[in-house]
N, C-alpha and C positions, 0 to 999 in steps of 0.2 A: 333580595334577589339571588337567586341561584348561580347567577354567574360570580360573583363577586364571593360569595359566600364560598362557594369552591377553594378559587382564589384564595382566600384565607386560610382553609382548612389544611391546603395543598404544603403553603408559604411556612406553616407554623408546626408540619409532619416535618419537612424537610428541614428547615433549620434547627428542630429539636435533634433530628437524627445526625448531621452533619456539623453542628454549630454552636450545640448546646454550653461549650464551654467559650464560646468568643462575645464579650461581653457588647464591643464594638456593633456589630452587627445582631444582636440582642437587641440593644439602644436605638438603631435604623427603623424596627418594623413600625413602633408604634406612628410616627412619620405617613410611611409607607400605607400601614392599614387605614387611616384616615381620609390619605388621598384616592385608595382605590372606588370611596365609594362615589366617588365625583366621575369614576369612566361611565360611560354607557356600552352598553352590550355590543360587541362586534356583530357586525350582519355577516360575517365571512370570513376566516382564519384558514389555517392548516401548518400542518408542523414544518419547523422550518431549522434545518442544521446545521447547527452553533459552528463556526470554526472552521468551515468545507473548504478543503484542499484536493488538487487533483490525486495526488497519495493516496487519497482515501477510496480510491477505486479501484478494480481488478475487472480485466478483461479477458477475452478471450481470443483476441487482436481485432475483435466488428465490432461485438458488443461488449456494455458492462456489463458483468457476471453477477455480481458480490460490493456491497458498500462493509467497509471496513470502518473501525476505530469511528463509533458513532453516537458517544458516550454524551453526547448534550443535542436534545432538541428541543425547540421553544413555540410555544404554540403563540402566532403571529399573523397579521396580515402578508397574503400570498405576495405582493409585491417586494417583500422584503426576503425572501425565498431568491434570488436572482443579485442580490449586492454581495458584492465581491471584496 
């Protein structure tokens, strides 16, 4: 399946490029790769920003302008876009 398979491709670019030497989290995927093929496909996602604090906005005193410092976002169901 496409989605899944993504998923792996995505999981194992990144942690090659950022992790390559932590054996710890090396040792995690194969876990990890096993269980994803038990998800089923989401009918509906959207990116949702890891960390969000009011800091991370600028305005122009009505509206916001400009989303700052925006360095992780995770592709999830939209209800989880809104926990605080």
């Amino acid at each position: 399946d496409d989605f899944q398979s993504h998923i792996l491709n995505v999981r194992k670019e990144l942690v090659n490029m950022f992790y390559s030497d932590d054996e710890s989290i090396q040792n995690a995927f194969p876990t990890f790769d096993s269980q994803l093929s038990s998800l089923s496909v989401p009918n509906e996602s959207t990116l949702v920003l890891i960390d969000i604090a009011p800091t991370q906005f600028l305005s122009d005193g009505t509206t916001i302008t400009v989303l700052v410092d925006n360095e992780a976002y995770a592709l999830a169901p939209r209800e989880l876009d809104v926990i605080g």
